[in-house]
SETOR-703883 format. One record per residue (C-alpha): residue in one letter; x, y, z; residue number from 1. Coordinates in nm, 3 decimals, padded with zeros to 5 digits, m for minus. Example, Ala and Ser with C-alpha at 12.3 -4.5 7.8 and 13.67 -1.06 7.14 Angstrom:
<rs>
R/A/01.230/m00.450/00.780/1
R/S/01.367/m00.106/00.714/2
</rs>
This chain:
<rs>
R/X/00.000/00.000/00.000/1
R/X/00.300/00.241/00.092/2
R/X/00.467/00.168/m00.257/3
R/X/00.119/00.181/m00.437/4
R/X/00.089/00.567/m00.227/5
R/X/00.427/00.672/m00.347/6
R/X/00.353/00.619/m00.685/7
R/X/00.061/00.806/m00.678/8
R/X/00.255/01.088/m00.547/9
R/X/00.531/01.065/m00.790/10
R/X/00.252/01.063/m01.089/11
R/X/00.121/01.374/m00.920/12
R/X/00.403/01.539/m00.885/13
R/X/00.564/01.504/m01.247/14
R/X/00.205/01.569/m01.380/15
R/X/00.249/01.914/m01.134/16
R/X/00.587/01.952/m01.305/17
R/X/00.464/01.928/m01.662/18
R/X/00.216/02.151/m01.636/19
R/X/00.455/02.427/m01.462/20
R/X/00.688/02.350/m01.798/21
R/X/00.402/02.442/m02.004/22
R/X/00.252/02.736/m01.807/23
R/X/00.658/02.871/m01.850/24
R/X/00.680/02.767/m02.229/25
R/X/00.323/02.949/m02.240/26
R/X/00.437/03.293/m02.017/27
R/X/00.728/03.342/m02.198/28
R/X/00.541/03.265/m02.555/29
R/X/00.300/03.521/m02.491/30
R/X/00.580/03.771/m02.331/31
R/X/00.814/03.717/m02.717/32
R/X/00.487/03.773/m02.862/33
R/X/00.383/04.084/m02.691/34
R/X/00.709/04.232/m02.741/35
R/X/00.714/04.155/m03.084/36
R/X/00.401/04.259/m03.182/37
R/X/00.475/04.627/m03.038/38
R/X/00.768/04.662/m03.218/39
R/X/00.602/04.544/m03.569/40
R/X/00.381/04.793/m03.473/41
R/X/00.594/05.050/m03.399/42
R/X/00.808/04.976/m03.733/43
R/X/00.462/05.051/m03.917/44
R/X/00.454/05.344/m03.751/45
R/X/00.770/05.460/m03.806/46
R/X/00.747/05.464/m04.192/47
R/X/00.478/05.740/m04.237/48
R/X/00.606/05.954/m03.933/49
R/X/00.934/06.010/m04.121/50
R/X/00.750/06.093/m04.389/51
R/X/00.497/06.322/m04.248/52
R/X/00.821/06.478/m04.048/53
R/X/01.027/06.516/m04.368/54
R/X/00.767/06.675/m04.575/55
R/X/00.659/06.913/m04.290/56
R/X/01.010/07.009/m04.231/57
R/X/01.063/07.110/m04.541/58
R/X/00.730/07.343/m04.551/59
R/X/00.880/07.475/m04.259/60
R/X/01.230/07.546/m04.306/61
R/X/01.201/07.593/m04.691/62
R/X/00.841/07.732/m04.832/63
R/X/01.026/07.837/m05.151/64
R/X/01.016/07.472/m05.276/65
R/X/00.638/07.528/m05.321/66
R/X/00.659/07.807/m05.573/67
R/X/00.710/08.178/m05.531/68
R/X/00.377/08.287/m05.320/69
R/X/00.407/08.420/m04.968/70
R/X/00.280/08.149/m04.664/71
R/X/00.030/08.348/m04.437/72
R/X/00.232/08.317/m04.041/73
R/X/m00.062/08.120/m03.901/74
R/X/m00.022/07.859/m04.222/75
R/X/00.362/07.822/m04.137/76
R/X/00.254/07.846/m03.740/77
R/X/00.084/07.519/m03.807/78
R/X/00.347/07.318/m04.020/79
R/X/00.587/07.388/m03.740/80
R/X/00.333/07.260/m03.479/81
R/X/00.281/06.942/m03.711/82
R/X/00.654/06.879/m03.713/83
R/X/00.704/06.954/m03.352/84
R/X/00.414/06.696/m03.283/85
R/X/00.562/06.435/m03.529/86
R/X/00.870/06.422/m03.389/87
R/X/00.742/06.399/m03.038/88
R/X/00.537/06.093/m03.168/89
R/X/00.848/05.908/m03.348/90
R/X/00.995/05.933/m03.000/91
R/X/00.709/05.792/m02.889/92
R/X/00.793/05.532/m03.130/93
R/X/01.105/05.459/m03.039/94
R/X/01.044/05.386/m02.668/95
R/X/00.808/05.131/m02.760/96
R/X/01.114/04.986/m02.987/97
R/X/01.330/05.000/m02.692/98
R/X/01.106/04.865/m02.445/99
R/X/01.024/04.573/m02.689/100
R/X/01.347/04.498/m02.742/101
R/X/01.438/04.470/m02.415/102
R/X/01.145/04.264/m02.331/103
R/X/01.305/04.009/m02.578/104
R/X/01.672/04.073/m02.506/105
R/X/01.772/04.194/m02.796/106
R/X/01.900/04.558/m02.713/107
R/X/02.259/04.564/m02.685/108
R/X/02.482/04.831/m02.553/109
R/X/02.775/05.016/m02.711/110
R/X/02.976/05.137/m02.501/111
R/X/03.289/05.346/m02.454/112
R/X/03.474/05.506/m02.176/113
R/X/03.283/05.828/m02.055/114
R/X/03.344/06.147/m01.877/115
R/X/03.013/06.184/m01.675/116
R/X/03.069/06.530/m01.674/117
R/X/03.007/06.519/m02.033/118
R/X/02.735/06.373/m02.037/119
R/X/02.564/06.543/m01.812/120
R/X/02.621/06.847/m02.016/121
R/X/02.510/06.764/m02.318/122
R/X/02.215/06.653/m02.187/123
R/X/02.108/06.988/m02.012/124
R/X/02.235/07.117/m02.327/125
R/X/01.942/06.986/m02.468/126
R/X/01.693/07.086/m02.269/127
R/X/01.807/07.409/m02.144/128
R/X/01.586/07.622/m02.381/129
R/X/01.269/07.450/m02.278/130
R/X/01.377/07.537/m01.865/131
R/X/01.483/07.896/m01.956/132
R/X/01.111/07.907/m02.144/133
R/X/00.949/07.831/m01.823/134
R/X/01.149/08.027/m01.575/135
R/X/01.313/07.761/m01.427/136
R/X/01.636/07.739/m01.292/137
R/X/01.841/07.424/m01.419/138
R/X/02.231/07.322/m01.316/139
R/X/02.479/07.076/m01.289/140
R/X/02.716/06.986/m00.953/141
R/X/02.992/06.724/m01.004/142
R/X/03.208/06.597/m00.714/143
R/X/03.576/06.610/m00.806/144
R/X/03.767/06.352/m00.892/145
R/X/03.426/06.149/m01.018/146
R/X/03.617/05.892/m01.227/147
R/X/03.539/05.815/m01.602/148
R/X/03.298/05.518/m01.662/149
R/X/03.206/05.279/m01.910/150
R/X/02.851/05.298/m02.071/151
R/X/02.671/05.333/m02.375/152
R/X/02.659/05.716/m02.392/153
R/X/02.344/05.776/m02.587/154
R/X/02.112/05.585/m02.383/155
R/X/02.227/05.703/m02.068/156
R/X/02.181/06.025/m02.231/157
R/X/01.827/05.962/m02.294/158
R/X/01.816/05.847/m01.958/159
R/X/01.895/06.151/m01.847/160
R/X/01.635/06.352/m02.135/161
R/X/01.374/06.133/m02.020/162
R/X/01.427/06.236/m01.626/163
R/X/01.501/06.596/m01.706/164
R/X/01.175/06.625/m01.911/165
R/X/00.955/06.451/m01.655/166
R/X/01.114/06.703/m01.397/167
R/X/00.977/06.988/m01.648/168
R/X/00.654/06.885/m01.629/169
R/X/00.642/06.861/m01.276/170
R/X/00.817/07.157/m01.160/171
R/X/00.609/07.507/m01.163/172
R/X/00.833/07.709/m00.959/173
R/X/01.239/07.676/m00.875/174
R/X/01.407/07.432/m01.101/175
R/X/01.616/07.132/m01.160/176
R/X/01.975/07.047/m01.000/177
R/X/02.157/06.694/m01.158/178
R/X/02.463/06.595/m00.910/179
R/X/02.704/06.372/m00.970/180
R/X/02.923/06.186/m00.680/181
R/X/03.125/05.865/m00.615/182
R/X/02.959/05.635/m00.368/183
R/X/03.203/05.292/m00.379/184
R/X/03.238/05.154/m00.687/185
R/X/02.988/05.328/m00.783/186
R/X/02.913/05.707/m00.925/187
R/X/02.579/05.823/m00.833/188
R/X/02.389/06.039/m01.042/189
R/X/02.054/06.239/m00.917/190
R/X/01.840/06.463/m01.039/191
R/X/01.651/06.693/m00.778/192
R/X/01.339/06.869/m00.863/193
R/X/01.123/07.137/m00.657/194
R/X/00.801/07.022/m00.826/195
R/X/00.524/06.878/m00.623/196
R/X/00.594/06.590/m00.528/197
R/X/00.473/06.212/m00.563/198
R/X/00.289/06.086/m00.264/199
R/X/00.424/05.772/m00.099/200
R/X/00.125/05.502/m00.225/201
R/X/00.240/05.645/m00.571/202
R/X/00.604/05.597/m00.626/203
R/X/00.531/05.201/m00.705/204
R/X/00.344/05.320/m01.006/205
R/X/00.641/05.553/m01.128/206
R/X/00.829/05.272/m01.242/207
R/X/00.544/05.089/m01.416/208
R/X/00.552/05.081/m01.787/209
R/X/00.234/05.293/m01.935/210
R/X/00.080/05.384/m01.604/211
R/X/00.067/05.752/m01.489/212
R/X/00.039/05.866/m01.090/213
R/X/m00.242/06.037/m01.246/214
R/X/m00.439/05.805/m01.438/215
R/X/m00.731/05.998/m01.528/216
R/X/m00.784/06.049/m01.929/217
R/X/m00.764/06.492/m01.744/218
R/X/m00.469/06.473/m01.632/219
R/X/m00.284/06.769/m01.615/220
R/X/00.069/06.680/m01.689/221
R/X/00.062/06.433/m01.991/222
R/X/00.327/06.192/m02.050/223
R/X/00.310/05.829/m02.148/224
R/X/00.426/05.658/m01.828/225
R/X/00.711/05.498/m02.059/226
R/X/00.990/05.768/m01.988/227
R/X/01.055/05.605/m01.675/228
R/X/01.053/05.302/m01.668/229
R/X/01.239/05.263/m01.983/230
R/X/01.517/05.458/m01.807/231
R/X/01.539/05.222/m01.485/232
R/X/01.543/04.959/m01.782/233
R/X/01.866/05.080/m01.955/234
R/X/02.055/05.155/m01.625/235
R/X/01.977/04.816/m01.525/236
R/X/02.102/04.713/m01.843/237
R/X/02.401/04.859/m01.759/238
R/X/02.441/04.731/m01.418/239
R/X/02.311/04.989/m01.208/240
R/X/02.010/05.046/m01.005/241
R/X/01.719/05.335/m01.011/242
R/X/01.541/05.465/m00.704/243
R/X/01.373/05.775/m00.583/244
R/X/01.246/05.948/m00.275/245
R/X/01.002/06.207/m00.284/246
R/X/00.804/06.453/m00.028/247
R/X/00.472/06.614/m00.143/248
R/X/00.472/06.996/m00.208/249
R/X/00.843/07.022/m00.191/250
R/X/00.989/06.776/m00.529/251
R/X/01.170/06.464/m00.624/252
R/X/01.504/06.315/m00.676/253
R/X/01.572/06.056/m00.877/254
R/X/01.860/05.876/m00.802/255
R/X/02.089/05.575/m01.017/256
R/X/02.399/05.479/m01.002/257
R/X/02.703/05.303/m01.288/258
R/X/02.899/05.081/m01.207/259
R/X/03.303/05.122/m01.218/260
R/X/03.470/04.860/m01.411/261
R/X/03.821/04.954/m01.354/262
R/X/03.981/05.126/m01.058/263
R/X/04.195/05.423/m01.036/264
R/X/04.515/05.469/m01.146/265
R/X/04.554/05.230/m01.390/266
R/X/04.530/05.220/m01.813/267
R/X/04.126/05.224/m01.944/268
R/X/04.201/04.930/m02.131/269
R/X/04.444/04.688/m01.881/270
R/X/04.358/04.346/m01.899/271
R/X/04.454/04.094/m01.671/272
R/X/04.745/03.899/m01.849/273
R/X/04.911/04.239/m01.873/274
R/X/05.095/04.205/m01.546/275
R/X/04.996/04.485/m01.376/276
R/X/04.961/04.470/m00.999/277
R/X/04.627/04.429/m00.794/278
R/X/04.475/04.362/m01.126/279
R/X/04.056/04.331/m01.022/280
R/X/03.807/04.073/m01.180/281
R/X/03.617/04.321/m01.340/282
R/X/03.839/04.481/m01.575/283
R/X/03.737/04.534/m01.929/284
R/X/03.925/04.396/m02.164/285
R/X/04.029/04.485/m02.567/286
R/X/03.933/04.317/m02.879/287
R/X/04.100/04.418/m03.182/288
R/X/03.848/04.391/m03.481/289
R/X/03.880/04.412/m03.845/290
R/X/03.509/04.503/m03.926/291
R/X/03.469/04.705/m04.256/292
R/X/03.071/04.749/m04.233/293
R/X/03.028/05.047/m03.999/294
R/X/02.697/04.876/m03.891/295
R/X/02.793/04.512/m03.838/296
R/X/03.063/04.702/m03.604/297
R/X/02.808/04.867/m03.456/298
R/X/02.615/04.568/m03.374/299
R/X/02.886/04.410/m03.215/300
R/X/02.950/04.654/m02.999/301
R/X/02.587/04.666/m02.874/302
R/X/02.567/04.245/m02.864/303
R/X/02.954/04.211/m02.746/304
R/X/02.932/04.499/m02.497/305
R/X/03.175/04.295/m02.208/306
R/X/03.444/04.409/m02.401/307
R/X/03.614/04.756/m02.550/308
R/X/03.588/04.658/m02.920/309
R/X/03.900/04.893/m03.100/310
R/X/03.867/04.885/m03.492/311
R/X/04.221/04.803/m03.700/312
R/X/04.200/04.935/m04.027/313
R/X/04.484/04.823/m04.176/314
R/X/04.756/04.544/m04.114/315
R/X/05.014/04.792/m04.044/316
R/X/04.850/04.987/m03.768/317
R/X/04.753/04.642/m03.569/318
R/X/05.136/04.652/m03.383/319
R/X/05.093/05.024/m03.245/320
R/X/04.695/04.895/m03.144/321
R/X/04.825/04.603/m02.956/322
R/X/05.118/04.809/m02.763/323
R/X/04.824/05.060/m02.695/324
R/X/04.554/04.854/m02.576/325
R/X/04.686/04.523/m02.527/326
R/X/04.407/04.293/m02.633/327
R/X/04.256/03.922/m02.557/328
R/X/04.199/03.851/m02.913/329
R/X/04.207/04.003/m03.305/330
R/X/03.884/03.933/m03.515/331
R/X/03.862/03.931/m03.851/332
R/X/03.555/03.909/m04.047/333
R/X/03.565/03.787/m04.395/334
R/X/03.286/03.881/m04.582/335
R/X/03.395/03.715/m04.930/336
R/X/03.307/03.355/m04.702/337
R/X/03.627/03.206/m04.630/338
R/X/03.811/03.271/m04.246/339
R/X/04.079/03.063/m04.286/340
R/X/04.207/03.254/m04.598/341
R/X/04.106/03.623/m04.437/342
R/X/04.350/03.543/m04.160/343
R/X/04.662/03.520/m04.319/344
R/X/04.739/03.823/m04.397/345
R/X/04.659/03.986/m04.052/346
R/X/04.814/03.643/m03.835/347
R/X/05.152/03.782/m03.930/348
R/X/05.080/04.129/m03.756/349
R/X/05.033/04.005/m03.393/350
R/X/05.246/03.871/m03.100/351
R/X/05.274/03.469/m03.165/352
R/X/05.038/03.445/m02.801/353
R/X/04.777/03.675/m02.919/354
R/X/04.431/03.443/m03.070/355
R/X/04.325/03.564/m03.432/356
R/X/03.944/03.421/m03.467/357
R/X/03.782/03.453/m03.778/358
R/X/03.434/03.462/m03.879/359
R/X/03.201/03.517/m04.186/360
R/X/02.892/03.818/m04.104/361
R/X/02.777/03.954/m04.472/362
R/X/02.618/04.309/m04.389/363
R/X/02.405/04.487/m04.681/364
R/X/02.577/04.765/m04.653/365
R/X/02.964/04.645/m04.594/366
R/X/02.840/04.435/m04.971/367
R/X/02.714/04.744/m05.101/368
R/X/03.044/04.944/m04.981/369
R/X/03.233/04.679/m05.137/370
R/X/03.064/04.701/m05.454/371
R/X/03.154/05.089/m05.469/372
R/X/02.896/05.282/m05.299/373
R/X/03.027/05.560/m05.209/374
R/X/02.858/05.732/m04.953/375
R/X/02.526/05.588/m04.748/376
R/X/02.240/05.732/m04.555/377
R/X/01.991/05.600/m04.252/378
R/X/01.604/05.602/m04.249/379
R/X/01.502/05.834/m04.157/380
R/X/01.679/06.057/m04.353/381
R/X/01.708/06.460/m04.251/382
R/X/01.764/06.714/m04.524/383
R/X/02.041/06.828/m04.455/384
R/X/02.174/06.461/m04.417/385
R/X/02.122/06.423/m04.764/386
R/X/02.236/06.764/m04.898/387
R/X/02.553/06.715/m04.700/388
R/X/02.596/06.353/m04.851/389
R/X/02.548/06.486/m05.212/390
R/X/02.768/06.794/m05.138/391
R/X/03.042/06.545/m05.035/392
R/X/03.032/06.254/m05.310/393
R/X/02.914/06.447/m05.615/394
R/X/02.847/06.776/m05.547/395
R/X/02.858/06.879/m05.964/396
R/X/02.534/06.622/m05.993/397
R/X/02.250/06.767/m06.129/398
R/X/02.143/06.439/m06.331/399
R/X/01.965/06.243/m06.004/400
R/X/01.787/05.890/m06.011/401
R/X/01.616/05.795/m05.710/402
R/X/01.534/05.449/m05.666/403
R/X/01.304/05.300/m05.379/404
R/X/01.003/05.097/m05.379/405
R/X/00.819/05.330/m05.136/406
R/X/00.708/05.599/m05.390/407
R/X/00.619/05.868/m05.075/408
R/X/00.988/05.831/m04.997/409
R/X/01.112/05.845/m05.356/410
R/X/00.881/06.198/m05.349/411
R/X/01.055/06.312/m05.027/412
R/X/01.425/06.293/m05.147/413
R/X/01.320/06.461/m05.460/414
R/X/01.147/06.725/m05.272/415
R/X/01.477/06.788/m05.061/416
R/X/01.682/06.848/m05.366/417
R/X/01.463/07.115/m05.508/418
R/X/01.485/07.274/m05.174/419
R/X/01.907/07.301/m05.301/420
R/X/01.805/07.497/m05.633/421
R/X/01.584/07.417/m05.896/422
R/X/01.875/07.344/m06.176/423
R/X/01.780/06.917/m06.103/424
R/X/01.716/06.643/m06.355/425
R/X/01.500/06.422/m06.096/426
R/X/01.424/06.028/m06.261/427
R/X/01.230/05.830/m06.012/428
R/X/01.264/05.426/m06.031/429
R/X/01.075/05.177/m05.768/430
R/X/01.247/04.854/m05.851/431
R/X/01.560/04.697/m05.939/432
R/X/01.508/04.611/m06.245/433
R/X/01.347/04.983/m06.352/434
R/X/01.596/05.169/m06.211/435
R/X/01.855/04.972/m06.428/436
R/X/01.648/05.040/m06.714/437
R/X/01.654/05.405/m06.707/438
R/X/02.045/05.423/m06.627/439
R/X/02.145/05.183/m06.953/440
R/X/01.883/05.477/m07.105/441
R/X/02.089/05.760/m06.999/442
R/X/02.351/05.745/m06.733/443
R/X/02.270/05.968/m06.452/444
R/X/02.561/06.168/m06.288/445
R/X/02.477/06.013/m05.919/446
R/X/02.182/05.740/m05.783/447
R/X/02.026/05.727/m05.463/448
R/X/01.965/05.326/m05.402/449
R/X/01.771/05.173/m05.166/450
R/X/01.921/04.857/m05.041/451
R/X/01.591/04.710/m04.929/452
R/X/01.409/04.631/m05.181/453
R/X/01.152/04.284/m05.328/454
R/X/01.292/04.064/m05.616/455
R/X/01.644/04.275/m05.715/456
R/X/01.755/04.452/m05.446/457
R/X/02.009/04.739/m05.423/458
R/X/02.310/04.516/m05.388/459
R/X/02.183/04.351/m05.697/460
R/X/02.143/04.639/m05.866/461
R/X/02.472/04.740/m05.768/462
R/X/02.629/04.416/m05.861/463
R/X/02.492/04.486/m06.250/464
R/X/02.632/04.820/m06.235/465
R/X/02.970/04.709/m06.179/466
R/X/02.982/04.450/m06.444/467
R/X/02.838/04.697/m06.743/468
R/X/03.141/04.955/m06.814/469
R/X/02.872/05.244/m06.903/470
R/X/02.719/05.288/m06.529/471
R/X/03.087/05.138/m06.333/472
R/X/03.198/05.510/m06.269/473
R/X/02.814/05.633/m06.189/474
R/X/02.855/05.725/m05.748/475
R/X/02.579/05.551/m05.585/476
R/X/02.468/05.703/m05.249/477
R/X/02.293/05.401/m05.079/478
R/X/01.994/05.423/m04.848/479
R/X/01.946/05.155/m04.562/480
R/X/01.688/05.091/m04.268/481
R/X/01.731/05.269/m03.918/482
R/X/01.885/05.033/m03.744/483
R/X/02.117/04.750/m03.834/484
R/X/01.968/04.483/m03.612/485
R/X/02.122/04.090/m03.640/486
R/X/01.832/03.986/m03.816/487
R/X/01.929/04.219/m04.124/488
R/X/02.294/04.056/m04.117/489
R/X/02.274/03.861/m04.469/490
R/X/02.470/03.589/m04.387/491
R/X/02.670/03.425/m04.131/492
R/X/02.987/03.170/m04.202/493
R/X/02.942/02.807/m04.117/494
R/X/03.329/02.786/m03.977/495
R/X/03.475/02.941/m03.714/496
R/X/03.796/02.951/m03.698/497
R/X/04.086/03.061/m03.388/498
R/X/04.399/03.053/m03.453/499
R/X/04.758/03.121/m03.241/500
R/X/05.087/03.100/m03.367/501
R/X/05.165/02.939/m03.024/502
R/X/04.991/02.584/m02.948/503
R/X/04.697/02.654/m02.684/504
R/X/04.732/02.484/m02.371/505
R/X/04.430/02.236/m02.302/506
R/X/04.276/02.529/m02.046/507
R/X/04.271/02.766/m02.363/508
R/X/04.102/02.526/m02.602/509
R/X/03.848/02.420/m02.333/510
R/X/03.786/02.776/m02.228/511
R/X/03.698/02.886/m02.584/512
R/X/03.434/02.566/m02.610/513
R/X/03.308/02.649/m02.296/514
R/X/03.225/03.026/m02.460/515
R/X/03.100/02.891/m02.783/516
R/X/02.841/02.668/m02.607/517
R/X/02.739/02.950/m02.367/518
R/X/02.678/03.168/m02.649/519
R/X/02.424/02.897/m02.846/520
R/X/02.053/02.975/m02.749/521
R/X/01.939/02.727/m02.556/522
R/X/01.655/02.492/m02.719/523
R/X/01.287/02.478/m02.645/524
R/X/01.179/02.231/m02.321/525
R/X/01.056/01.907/m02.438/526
R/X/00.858/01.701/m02.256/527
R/X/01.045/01.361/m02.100/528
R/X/00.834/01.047/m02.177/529
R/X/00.827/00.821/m01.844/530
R/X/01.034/00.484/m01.893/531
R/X/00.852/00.203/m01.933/532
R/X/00.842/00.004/m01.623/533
R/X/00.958/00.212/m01.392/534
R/X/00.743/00.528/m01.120/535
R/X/00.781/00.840/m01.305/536
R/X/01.063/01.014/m01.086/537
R/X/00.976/01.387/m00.991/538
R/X/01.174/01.675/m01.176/539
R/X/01.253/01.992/m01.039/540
</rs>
């Protein structure tokens, strides 16, 4: 009878443990989904708002593209407002990117070494003009001696914008003071408001994403409720923590805090074989990388962000780089799809100790780059982004195709030149295959390419530029998403390869297996079968 009871409860139990399996599975389904969906969303979203704020800065900033009559003030008055209002909305846009992304784990961090001082001042830079506007007092109070840390500047810049702009809301009389100190191995940043206040049942609800202390549809303030949260997000991101403390009638602080990787007195980039003494756990340490594509380097910044990640251009500047920084490892990506072959070349630069891995990652635009674009721009695209892009790679061009398969866009980058003179030959194409058309027509002295595009895309089109010798001279300007996110990555190499001039010691090899199989996602939970036989045994 015992047995027969124990059974039972070991049936129970793994029938308890399956179902807590599948209620995870489930949870975290619909989290990826959730977080997804926003950001599809939000992608949508983004597509007309750059539109609506290119074509309303232009009305703004240039009328004269519209013909010769004169805008009434109110007419202009109201452009500006729509602009103002559109860009408020695609930064809307982008917190609901961020937050997604960090909902699924897919927001990286670039980071460099950092003078907090600086970045507090650009930051109140920023928003000085909105404090002077409504008489309010705004300043900045570093401790001496607060040492340099390492972060990813812009977001704790926006971390900062998105505090300093809640503060504004809040704050009717007196102003806003940001401090910076050291507390441990930690600097301490707060910003102090005399606003009024947040009463003690409400601070819980700061920190939750789209809820408001104020949750009433007449609410005085405004705000999203995302500013906030999003920030204690990307500090946590970055190691730190986010608190704040808060009387009624008198104002807030809120308070976070960076970790220091490094301590003082010793080189930003020291690594722990270096020899130096008292060397801590926590230093970061220096890859060497031979990345081309401005974007895949950006993306492994943000995904590798343990590690300084110092770009070698050329073989013979990889010597000085290694005295400088003294690195772990050299990289070196080899886009044409064979490692083994890429490494050659740069192997011979380094100390015989010093790992050279290399790796295939095919970027659209490193391809396109390689296929003799000459210049590139981001979506969105600002005018004077583009007017400084043409000034630089053919500023004699008055001959212009423009080739996207979004015609509003196509209408936008046309509408930009004529705000730089009216003198323009503007040809539109929305494919490929049109665009190549109207170049074997009549060469055009300079194309604007999208590299995202269905059937042929730019790097096609590029690709049957180079091989006829009538458009192989013609500069291409090419035009690629916002971001440069992994999924956008055409291709990755199926070989790995590390290589030392020295034999690794079985700790190396096993160490750099060990990495490799942390870094592989880890598969979905599947559901044991009980053996035959035997009482199901509990899992925990």
């Amino acid at each position: 009878r015992t047995a027969k009871a124990l059974e039972e409860a070991y049936r129970r139990i793994e029938r308890m443990n399956y179902a807590l399996i599948d209620a995870r599975a489930a949870a975290e389904d619909a989290r990826r989904l959730k977080a997804e969906f926003a950001a599809n969303i939000s992608h949508e979203l983004r597509t007309p708002l750059s539109l609506i704020i290119g074509f309303s800065e232009t009305m703004a900033n240039a009328p004269e593209t519209y013909g010769d009559f004169r805008w009434p003030p109110s007419l202009r008055a109201d452009v500006e407002q729509i602009y103002r209002a559109s860009c408020h909305l695609s930064s809307l846009v982008d917190d609901i990117l961020d937050l997604s992304a960090l909902e699924v784990r897919r927001l990286g961090l670039s980071v460099e070494e950092v003078s907090v001082h600086d970045v507090l001042s650009e930051a109140v830079s920023i928003v000085a003009e909105l404090f002077r506007a409504k008489g309010l007092y705004l300043q900045v109070e570093v401790e001496p001696g607060v040492p340099h840390v390492h972060i990813d500047r812009t977001r704790i810049r926006q971390v900062l914008l998105n505090l300093l702009n809640n503060a504004s809301r809040f704050t009717l009389e007196g102003g806003v003071t940001v401090r910076a100190r050291r507390a441990g191995r930690e600097v301490e940043i707060a910003v102090a408001d005399t606003g009024i206040g947040i009463a003690p049942q409400d601070v819980p609800k700061v920190f939750e994403e789209f809820r408001q202390v104020d949750g009433s549809t007449r609410r005085e303030h405004g705000g999203t409720g995302l500013g906030v949260p999003l920030s204690k997000r990307l500090v946590e991101l970055h190691g730190g923590r986010m608190w704040l403390e808060s009387t009624p009638g008198k104002g807030t602080t809120f308070y976070f805090t960076l970790p220091l990787s490094q301590a003082q007195g010793l080189p930003a980039h020291y690594t722990r074989g270096s020899g130096a003494p008292g060397a801590a756990e926590n230093y970061r340490r220096t890859v060497l990388c031979v990345e081309p594509d401005p974007w895949l380097m950006r993306m492994l910044r943000r995904q590798i962000d343990r590690y300084d990640l110092i770009v070698a251009e050329r073989p013979e500047e990889v010597h000085d780089l290694v005295q400088r920084h003294q690195p772990v490892a050299l990289m070196v990506n080899s886009p044409g799809g064979d490692p083994v072959a890429g490494l050659e070349v740069w192997a011979e630069t380094v100390p015989p100790g010093l790992p050279v891995i290399g790796y295939v990652l095919k970027g659209a635009l490193g391809e396109a780059r390689r296929l003799g674009a000459e210049g590139y721009l981001v979506k969105p695209i600002a005018r004077s982004e583009l007017l400084n892009a043409l000034k630089q790679v053919a500023p004699e061009a008055r001959d212009v195709l423009v080739v996207d398969d979004d015609p509003e866009f196509v209408e936008l980058v046309c509408r930009y030149l004529q705000t730089h003179g009216n003198e323009w030959r503007l040809r539109k194409a929305y494919s490929g295959e049109e665009a190549l058309e109207r170049m074997r027509q009549r060469p055009p002295d300079l194309v604007f390419l999208d590299l995202s595009m269905p059937r042929m895309d730019g790097i096609g089109v590029l690709s049957a530029m180079r091989s006829e010798p009538g458009l192989v001279r013609v500069p291409v300007i090419v035009i690629s998403a916002r971001e440069y996110p992994e999924g956008d990555v055409r291709q990755g190499g199926r070989l790995l390869v590390l290589r030392r001039a020295e034999e690794l010691l079985a700790a190396d090899t096993v160490n750099c297996l060990r990495a490799i199989l942390d870094a592989l996602p880890r598969p979905d939970p599947v559901r044991p079968g009980p053996s035959p036989g035997l009482p199901a045994t509990p899992t925990g």
